[in-house]
N, C-alpha and C positions, 0 to 999 in steps of 0.2 A: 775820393779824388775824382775830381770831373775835369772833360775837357774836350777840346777837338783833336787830330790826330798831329801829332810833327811840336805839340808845344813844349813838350819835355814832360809829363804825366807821370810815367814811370820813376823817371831819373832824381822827379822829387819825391815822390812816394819813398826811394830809397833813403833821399837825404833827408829828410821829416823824421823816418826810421832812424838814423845815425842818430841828428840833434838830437831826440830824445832818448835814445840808448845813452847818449854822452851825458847827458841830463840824470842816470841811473834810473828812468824807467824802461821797463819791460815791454816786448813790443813785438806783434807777430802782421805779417802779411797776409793780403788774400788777392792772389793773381786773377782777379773777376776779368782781365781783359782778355777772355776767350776766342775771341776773332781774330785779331790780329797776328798775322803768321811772327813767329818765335818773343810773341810779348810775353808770355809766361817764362820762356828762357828766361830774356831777358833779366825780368823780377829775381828768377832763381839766381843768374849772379850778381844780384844786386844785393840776395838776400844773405849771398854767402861772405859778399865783403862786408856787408854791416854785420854780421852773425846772427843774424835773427830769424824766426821759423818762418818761413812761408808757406799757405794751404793751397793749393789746386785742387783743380778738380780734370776731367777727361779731355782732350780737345772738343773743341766746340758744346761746351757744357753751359747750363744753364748760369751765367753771371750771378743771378740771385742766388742758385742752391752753393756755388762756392764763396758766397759770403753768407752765409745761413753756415757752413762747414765750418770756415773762418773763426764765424763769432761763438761757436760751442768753443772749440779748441780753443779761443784765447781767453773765453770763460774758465775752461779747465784746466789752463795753465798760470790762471790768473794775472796774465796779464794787463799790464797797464793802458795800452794800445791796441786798436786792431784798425791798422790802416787798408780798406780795399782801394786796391787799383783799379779803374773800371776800364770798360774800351771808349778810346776817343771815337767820337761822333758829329758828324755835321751837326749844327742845332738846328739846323730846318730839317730835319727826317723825323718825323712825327714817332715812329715804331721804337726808334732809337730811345729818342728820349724818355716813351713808355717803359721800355724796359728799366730805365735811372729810377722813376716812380716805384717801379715792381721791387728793383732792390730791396726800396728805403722801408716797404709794404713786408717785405718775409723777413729782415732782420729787425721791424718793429714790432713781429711777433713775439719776440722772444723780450723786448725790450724797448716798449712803446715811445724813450725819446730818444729813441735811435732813431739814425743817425747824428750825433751828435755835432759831429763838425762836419759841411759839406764844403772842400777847398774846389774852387774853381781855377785850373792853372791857365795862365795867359802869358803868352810873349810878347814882351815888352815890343817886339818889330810889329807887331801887326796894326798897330793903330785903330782908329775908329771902329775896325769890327768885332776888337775884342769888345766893344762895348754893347753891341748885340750879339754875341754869344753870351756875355755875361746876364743880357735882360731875358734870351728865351731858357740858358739855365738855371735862373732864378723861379721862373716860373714852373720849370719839372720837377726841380728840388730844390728848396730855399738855400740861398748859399749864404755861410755865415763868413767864408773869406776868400780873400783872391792871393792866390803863388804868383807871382810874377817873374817868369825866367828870361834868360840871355841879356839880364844889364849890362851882358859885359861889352855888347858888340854897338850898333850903331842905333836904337832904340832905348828913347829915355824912361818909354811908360808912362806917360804923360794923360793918358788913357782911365789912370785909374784913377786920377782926378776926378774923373765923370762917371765912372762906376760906383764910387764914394760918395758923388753929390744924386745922385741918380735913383740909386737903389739902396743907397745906406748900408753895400758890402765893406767893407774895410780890407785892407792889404795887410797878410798876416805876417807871409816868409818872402822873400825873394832871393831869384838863383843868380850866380853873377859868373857863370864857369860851368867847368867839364868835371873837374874833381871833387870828391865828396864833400870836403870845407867848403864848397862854394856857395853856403847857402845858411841864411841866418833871418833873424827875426827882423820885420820891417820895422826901421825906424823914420819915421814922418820927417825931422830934420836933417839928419843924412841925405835921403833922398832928394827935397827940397834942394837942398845945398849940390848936389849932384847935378841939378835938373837947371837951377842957374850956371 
């Protein structure tokens, strides 16, 4: 899970967790967002209202080494999932975004097409720049879908029209609320029909 900071990152990582707990797969956490003051909390009661494990590691720990922690543990617990949370990041900070590379670099040690799914979240209010956040995260780690959260307020997302024709990412889930049901699998005519 990729993103800048304030898009809702966490809050979907939680609910990606749920839909697929509710789905009967297995599914563990990895609180990679080590910088942001109590974003690990956070995760931890995210982790406990879905009931699923989540792995930390120290404050201000290396992101990569607690998704390298992560991915043994949801190896040896056999898990279905292992979603990391990373820390939100401007996409113009060059260091930052190395560090996205470095992740995807020590957990493909262990398992060379890893990362499998890399979710880029975007808020639906932000307009036009989610579409270059979308083109410089593309570029650090290939993204295979976009979260799109806050349909619920005054932002249609209209955005990801052009991250779709652009880069040929596709919109996987979107968030439409505060509470854990708030969030489900993109459907192309729904939204359409929304967006008229």
């Amino acid at each position: 899970m990729v993103g800048v900071n304030g898009t809702g990152k966490t809050t979907s990582t939680a609910k990606l967790a749920n839909l697929l707990k509710k789905r009967g797969k297995s599914v563990v956490l990895a609180a990679a967002d080590t910088f942001r003051a109590a974003a690990v909390e956070q995760l931890e009661v995210w982790s406990q209202r879905v009931d699923v494990p989540v792995i930390k590691g120290s404050p201000n720990a290396d992101p990569s080494s607690v998704c390298f922690d992560a991915y043994l543990s949801a190896v040896a617990k056999k898990a279905d999932f292992l979603i990391c949370d990373t820390a939100g990041r401007l996409h113009t900070r060059h260091n930052l975004m190395e560090e996205l590379r470095k992740v995807q670099r020590v957990v493909g040690k262990k398992d060379p097409t890893a990362p499998h799914e890399v979710f880029l979240v975007v808020d639906a209010t932000t307009g036009g720049n989610a579409l270059q956040q979308a083109r410089e995260f593309h570029k650090a780690v290939p993204l295979t879908g976009i979260i799109v959260t806050k349909l619920d307020g005054s932002g249609k997302g209209g955005i990801l029209v052009a991250i779709q024709q652009e880069l040929g990412v596709p919109t996987r889930f979107v968030g439409t609320g505060e509470h854990m049901e708030d969030f489900k699998a993109f459907d192309a005519d729904e939204f359409l029909e929304q967006m008229l």
